[in-house]
C-alpha positions as CSV (number, residue, x, y, z in Angstrom):
1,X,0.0,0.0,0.0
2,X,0.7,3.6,0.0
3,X,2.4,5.8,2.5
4,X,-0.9,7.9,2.2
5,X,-3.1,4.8,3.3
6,X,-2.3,3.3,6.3
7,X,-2.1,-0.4,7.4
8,X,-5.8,-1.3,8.1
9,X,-6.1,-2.5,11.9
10,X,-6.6,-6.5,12.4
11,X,-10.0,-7.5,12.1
12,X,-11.7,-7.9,15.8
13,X,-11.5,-11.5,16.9
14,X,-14.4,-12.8,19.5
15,X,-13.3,-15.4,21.6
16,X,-14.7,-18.9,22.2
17,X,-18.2,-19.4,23.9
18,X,-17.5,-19.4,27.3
19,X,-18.2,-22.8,29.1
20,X,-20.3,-23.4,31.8
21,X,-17.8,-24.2,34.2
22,X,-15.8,-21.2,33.4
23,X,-18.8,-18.4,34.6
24,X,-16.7,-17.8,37.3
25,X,-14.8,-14.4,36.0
26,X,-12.4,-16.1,33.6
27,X,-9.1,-14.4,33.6
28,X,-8.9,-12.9,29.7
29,X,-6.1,-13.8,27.7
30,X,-3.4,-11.4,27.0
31,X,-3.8,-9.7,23.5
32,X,-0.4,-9.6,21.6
33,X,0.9,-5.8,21.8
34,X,-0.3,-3.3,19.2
35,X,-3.9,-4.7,18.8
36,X,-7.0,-3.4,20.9
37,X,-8.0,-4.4,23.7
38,X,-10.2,-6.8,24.3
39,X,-14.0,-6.9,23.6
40,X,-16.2,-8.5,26.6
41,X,-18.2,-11.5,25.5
42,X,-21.6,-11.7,24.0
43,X,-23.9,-14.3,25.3
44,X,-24.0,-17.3,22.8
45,X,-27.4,-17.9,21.6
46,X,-29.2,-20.5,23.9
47,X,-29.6,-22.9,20.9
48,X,-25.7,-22.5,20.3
49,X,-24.9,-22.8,24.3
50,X,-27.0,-25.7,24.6
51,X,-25.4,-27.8,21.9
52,X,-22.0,-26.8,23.4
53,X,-22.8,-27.9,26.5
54,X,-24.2,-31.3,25.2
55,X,-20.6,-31.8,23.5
56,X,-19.0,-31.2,26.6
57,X,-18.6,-34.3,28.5
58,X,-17.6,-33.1,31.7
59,X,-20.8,-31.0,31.8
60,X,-22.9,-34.5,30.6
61,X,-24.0,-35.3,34.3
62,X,-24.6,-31.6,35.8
63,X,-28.0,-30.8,36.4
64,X,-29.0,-26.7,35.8
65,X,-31.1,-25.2,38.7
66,X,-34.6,-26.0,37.8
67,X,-37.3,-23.4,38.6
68,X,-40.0,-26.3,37.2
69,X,-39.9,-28.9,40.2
70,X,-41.7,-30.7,37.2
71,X,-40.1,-30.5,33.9
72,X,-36.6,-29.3,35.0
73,X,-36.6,-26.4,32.9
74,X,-33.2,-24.2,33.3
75,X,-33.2,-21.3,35.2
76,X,-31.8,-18.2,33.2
77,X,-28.7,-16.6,34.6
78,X,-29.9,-13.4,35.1
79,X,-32.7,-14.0,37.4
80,X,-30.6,-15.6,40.4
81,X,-33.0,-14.7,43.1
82,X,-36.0,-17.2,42.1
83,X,-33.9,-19.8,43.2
84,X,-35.0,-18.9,47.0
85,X,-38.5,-18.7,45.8
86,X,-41.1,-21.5,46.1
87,X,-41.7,-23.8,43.1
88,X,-44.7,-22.8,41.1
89,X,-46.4,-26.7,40.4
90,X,-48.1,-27.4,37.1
91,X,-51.8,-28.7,37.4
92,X,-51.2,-31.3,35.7
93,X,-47.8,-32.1,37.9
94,X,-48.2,-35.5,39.8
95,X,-49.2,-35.1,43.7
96,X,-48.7,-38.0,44.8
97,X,-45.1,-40.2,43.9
98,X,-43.8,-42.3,46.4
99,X,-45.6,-45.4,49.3
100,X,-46.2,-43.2,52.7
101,X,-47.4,-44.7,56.2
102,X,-50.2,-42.4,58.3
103,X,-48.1,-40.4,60.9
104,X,-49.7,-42.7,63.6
105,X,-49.2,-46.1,61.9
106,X,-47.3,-48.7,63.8
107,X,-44.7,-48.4,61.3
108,X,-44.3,-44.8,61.3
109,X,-45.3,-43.9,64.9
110,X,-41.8,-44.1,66.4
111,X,-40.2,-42.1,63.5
112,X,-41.9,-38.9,64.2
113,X,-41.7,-36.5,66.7
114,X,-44.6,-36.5,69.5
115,X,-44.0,-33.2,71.2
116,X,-47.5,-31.2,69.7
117,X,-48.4,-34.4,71.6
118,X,-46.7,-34.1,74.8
119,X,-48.1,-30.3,75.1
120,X,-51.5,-31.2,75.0
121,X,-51.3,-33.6,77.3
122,X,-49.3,-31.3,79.4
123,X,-52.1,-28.6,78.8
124,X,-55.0,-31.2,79.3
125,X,-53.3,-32.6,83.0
126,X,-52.9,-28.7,83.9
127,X,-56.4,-27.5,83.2
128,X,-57.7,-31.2,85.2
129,X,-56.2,-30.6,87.8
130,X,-57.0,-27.2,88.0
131,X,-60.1,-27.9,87.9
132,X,-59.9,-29.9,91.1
133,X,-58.1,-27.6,93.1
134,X,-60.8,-25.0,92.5
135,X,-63.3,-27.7,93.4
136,X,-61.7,-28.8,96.5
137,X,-61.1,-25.3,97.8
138,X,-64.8,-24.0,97.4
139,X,-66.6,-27.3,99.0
140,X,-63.7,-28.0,101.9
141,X,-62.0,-24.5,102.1
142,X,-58.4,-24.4,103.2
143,X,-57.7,-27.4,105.6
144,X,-53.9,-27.2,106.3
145,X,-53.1,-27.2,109.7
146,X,-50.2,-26.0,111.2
147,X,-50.5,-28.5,114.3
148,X,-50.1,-31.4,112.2
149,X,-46.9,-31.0,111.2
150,X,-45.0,-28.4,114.2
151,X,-46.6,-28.1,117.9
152,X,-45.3,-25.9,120.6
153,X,-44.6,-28.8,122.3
154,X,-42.1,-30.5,119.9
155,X,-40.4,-26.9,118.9
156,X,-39.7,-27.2,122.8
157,X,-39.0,-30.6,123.0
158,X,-35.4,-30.7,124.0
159,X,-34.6,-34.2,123.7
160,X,-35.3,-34.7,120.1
161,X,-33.1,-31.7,120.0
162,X,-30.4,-32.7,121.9
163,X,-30.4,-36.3,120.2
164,X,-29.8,-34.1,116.7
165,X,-26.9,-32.7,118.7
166,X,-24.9,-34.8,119.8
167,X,-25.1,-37.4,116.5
168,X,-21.9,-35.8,115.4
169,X,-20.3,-37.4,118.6
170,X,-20.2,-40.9,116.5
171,X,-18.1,-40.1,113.3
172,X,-15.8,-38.1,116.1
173,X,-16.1,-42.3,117.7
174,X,-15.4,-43.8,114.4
175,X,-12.4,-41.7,113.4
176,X,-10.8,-41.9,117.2
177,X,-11.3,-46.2,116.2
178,X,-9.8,-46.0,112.7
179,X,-6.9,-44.0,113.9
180,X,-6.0,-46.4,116.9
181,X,-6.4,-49.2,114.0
182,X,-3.9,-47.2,111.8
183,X,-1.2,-46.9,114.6
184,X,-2.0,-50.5,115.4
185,X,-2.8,-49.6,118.9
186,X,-5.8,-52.5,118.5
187,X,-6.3,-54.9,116.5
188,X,-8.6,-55.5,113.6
189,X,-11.3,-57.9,115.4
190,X,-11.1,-54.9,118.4
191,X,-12.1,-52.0,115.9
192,X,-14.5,-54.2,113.6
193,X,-16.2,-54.2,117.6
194,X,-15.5,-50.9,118.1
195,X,-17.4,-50.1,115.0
196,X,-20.6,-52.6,115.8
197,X,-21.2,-50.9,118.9
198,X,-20.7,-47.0,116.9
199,X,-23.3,-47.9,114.3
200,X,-25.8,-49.7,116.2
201,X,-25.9,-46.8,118.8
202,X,-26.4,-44.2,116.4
203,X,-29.6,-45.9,115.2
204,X,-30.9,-46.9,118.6
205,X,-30.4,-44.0,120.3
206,X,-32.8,-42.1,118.3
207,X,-35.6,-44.6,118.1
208,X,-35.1,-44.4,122.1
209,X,-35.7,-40.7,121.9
210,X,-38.6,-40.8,119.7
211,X,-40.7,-43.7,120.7
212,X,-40.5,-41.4,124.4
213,X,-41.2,-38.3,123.7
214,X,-45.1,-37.6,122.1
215,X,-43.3,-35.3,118.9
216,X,-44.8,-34.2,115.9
217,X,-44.5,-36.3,112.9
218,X,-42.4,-34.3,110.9
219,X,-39.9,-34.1,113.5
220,X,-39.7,-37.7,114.4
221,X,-39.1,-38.3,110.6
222,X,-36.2,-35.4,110.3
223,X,-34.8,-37.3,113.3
224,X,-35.3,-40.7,112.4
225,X,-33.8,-39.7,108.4
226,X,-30.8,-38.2,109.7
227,X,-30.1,-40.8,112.2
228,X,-30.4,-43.7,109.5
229,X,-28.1,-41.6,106.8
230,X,-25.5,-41.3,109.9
231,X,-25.5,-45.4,110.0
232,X,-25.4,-45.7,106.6
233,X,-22.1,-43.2,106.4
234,X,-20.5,-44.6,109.3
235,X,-20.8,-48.4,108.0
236,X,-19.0,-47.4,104.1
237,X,-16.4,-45.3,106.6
238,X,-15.5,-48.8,108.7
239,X,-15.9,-51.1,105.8
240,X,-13.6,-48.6,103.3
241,X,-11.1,-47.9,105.9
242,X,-10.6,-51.5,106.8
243,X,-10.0,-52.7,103.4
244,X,-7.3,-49.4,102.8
245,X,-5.8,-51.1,105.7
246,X,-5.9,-54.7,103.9
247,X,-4.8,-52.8,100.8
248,X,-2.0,-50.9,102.1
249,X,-0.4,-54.2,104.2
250,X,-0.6,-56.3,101.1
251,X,1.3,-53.4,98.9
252,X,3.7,-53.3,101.7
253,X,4.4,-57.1,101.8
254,X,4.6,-56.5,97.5
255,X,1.5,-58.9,97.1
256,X,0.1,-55.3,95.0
257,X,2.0,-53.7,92.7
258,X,1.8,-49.7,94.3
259,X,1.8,-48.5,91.2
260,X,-1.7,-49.5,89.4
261,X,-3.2,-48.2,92.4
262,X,-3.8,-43.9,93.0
263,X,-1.9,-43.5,96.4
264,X,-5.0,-40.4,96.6
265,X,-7.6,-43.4,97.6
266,X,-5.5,-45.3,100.2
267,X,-5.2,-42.0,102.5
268,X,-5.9,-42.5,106.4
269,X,-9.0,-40.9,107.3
270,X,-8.2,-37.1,109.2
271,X,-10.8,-34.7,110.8
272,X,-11.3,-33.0,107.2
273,X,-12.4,-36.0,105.3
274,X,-14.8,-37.3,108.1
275,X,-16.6,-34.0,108.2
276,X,-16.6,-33.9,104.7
277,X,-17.9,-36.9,104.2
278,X,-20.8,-36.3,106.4
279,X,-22.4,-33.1,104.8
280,X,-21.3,-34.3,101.2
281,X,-24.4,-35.8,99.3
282,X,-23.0,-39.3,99.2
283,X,-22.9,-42.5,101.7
284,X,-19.6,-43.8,100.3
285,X,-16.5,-42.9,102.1
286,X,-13.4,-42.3,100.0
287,X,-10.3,-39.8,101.0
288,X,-10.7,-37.7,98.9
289,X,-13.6,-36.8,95.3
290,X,-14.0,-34.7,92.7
291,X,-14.7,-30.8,93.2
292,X,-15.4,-28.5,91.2
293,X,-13.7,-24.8,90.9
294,X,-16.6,-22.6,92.0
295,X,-19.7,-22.2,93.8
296,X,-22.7,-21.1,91.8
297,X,-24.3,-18.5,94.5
298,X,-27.3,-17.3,92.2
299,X,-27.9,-20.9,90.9
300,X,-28.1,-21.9,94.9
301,X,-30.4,-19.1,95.4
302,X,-32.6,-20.2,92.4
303,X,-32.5,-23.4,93.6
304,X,-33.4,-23.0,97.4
305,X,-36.3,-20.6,96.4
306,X,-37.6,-24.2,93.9
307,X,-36.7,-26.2,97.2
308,X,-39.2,-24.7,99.5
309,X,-41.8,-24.1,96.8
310,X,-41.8,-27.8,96.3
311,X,-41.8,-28.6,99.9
312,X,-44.8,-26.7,100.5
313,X,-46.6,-27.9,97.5
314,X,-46.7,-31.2,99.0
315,X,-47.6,-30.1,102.4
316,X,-50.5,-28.6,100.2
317,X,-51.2,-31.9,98.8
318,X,-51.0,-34.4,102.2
319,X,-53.3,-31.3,104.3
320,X,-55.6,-31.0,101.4
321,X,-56.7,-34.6,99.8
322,X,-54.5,-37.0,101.5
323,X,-55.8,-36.8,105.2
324,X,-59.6,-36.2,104.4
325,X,-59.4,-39.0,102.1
326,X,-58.3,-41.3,105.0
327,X,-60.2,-39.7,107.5
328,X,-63.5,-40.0,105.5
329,X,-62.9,-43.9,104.8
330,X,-63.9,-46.5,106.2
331,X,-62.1,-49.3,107.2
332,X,-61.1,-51.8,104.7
333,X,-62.6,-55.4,106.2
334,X,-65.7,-53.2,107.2
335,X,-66.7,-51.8,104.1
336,X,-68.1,-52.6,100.6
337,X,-65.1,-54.0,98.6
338,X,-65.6,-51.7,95.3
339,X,-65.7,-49.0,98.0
340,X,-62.1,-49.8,98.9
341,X,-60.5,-49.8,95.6
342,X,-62.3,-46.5,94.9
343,X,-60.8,-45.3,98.2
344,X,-57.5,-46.7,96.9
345,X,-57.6,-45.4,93.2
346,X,-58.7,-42.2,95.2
347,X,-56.2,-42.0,96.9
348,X,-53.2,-43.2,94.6
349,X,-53.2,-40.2,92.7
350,X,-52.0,-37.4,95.3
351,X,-49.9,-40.0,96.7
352,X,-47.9,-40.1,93.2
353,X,-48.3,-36.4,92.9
354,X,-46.5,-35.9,96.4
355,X,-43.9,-38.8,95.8
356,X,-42.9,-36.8,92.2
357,X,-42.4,-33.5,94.5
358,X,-40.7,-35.3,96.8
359,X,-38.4,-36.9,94.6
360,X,-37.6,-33.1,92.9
361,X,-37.3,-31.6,95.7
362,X,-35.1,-33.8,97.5
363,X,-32.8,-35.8,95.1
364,X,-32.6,-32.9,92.6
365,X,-33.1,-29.5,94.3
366,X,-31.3,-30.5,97.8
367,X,-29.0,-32.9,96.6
368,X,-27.7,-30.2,94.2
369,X,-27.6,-27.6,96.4
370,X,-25.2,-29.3,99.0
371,X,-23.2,-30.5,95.9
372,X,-23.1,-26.9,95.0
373,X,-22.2,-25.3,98.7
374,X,-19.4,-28.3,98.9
375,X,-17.7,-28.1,95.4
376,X,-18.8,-31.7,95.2
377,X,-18.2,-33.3,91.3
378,X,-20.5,-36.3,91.2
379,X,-23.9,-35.6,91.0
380,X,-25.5,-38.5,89.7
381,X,-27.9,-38.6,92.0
382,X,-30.6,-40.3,89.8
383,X,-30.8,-41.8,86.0
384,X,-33.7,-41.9,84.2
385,X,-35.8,-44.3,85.9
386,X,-39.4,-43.5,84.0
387,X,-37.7,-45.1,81.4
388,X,-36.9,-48.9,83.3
389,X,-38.8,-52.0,82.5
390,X,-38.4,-54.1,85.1
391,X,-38.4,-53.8,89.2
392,X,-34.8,-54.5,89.6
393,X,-33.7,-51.8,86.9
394,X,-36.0,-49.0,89.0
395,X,-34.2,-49.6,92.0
396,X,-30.8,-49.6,90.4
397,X,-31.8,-46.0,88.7
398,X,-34.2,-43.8,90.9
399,X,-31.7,-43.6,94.0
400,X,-28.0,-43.6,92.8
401,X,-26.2,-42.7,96.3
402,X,-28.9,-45.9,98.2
403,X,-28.1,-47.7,95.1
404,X,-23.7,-47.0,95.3
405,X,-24.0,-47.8,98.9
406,X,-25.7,-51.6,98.7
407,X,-23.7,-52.2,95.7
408,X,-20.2,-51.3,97.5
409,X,-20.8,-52.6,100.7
410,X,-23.2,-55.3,100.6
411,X,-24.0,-56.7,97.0
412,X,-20.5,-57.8,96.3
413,X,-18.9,-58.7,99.9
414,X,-22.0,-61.4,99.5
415,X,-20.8,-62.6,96.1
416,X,-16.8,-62.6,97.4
417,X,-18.2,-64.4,100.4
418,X,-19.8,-67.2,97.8
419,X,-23.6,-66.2,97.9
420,X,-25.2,-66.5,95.0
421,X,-26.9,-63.6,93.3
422,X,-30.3,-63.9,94.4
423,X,-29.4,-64.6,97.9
424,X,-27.2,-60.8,97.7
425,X,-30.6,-59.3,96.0
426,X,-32.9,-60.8,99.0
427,X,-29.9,-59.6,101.6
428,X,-30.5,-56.0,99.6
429,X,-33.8,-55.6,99.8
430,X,-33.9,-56.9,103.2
431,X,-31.8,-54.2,104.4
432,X,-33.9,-51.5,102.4
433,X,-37.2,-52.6,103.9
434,X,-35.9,-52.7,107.8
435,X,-34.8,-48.7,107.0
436,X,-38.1,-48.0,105.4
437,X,-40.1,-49.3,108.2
438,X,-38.2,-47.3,111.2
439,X,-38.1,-44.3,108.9
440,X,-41.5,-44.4,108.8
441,X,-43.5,-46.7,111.5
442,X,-40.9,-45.2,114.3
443,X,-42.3,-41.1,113.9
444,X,-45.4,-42.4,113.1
445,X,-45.9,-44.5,116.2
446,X,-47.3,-47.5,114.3
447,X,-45.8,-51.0,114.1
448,X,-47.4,-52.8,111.6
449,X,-44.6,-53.3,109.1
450,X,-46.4,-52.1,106.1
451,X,-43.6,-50.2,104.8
452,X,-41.5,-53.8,105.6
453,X,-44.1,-55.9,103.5
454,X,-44.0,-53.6,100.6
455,X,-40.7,-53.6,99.9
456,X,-40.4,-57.1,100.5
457,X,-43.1,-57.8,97.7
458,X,-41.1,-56.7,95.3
459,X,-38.2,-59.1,95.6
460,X,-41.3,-61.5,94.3
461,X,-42.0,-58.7,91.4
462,X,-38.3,-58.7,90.4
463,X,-38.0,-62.5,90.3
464,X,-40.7,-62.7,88.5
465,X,-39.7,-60.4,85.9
466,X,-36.5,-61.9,85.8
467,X,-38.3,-65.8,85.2
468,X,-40.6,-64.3,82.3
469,X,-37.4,-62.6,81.1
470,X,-35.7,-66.2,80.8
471,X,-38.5,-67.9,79.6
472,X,-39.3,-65.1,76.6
473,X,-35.0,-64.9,76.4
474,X,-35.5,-69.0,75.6
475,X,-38.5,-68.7,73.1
């Protein structure tokens, strides 16, 4: 060409369709130097893009986003936001694809989620026996009464009170024993003695006191409960102490390797531990437990103010349907059989009402709250016993520090001593029913070993459970 007409500029080259996979701001390819910069893309036609994409195969298996829950049609790119809107169905879309079960089929009915459920029956139980307070109140007003549960004349009582006193005088006993025994100042069979006479004062003593002095019920049983935790205490502090003492000659004599055993759980007993021991919420003596870093002041607080709400809920309860209800029926042999069992079913109702707030209140508001105060770790004081199936597996869940205690100290010294396993159970029980019936025939002033027979019944409910367990374990 001429110098008048200069070199025409290159002709303007598109690049390739973009792929699919590359929408995410490909990087442009450097243009060689003296040509323009680069255009921006067009959008391929979709007919052209489609047929691309069918040619790729690494794009063969990638679904678009489908705004037709239907028919799968694409979504276009520039109208990202009705992904996040709901699916507009086609009437002549199918309704119904796949085999369902009802909600409440036996095949579905443990799969799903019953707490719509669980509220209403919450709701329903609330508004029943709302119902029945109102009722109660307006035909028999307010019938608590204060007598029934204080006097003047057991606030003034003094031996009651002085027999709560001087209980701390026995661990003081049983730690005076265990450290003669650790300097080997008497002899094993001597302390073991010691120990016999220790324990079987501290329960005496008390139903002495009681079965004396005319006290109100409440009192007898505060008396009578703190006496029998003080046995049970002082029994796991002689029975641990004399087997550190077993444990610690045979280490010496190298019958124990030292080593597999934590030298924090052989300790002698000292003043510390022994009063620890007795305000902790446990009736297993060991040297030393877990603690925790910190006490919880508001969560104490919170709890104590739950603690006597409880408490006088079921005072509410016994004053206010309990005691008319016995007073008002007659006696058993002299009355109209389906009279009794109403007087029963009747009655069985605030009885479990009053056991439930008992339970709470004691095992997990109290409990909790001297586990608190005392930096104590372990606070399995219950498992989840509305969920056993048997006899034996309620009493192993619904009172974990009872439970602990019969396992340590008499369950399996009966199986080292060759009992078999029944024989230990019976042994168990035995022992729960004799502290059942002073607990409660002792403040009470009755002897006629109801509490005894009811616990002992159940050793007959338990084997039984345990035969049709065998027998459906066989089929």
């Amino acid at each position: 060409m001429s110098k008048g007409n200069p070199d025409p500029p290159p002709p303007r080259q598109l690049p390739p369709f973009p792929r699919r996979a590359a929408h995410r701001n490909p990087k442009p390819r450097p243009e060689p130097s003296g040509t323009s910069p680069p255009v921006p893309p067009m959008a391929p036609p979709p007919s052209v893009a489609a047929a691309h994409d069918r040619d790729d195969p690494s794009l063969r298996l990638r679904r678009a986003p489908a705004a037709d829950g239907v028919h799968g049609e694409a979504e276009p790119q520039e109208q990202p936001q009705r992904q996040h809107e709901m699916p507009c169905y086609r009437a002549s879309a199918p309704a119904h694809r796949r085999v369902k079960e009802s909600p409440l089929s036996s095949d579905a009915i443990f799969r799903q989620s019953h707490a719509g459920l669980l509220n209403l029956c919450i709701v329903v139980l609330i508004a029943v026996n709302s119902r029945l307070i109102i009722e109660n109140l307006m035909k028999y007003g307010l019938l608590i009464r204060a007598g029934f549960w204080f006097s003047a004349r057991s606030l003034g009582d003094w031996p009651l009170l002085m027999c709560c006193l001087t209980l701390p005088i026995f661990p003081l006993a049983a730690l005076m024993t265990e450290k003669w025994a650790q300097r080997k100042l008497i002899r094993d069979h001597v302390s073991i003695l010691l120990h016999i006479i220790i324990t079987t004062t501290v329960l005496i003593y008390p139903v002495v006191v009681i079965l004396k002095c005319e006290s109100a019920v409440l009192s007898g049983f505060v008396l009578m409960f703190i006496a029998s935790i003080t046995w049970l205490k002082l029994v796991s502090f002689a029975h641990t102490n004399y087997d550190i003492r077993v444990l610690s000659q045979s280490i010496e004599k190298g019958a124990t390797h030292g080593s597999s055993i934590d030298e924090e759980n052989i300790k002698g007993p000292t003043i510390n531990s022994v009063v620890y021991f007795m305000l902790a919420p446990t009736l297993c003596y060991q040297p030393s437990y877990p603690r925790t870093a910190f006490t919880r002041k508001g969560w104490v607080t919170r709890q104590l103010i739950k603690c006597v709400v409880f408490t006088g809920l079921m005072g509410f309860i016994i004053e206010q349907y309990i005691n008319p209800i016995v007073q008002n029926s007659k006696h058993p042999l002299k009355g109209n059989f389906l009279d009794a069992i109403e007087r029963v079913l009747k009655l069985s109702v605030p009885t479990l009402y009053v056991w439930l707030c008992m339970f709470y209140s004691f095992f997990h508001l109290w409990l909790n709250i001297l586990a608190e105060l005392l930096r104590f770790g372990d606070r399995e004081f219950y498992k989840d016993w509305w969920n056993a199936k048997t006899v034996e597996e309620y009493w192993r869940m619904w009172n974990m520090p009872v439970h602990k205690w019969i396992v340590r100290h008499i369950y399996f010294p009966c199986i080292r001593n060759g009992l078999s396993k029944g024989c230990a159970i019976l042994i168990a029980f035995l022992v729960s029913a004799v502290f059942h019936e002073l607990c409660i025939a002792v403040p009470c002033h009755i002897f006629k070993l109801w509490a005894f027979s009811g616990i002992m019944f159940q050793v007959c409910i338990d084997l039984k459970d345990t035969c049709i367990s065998f027998l459906i374990f066989l089929d």
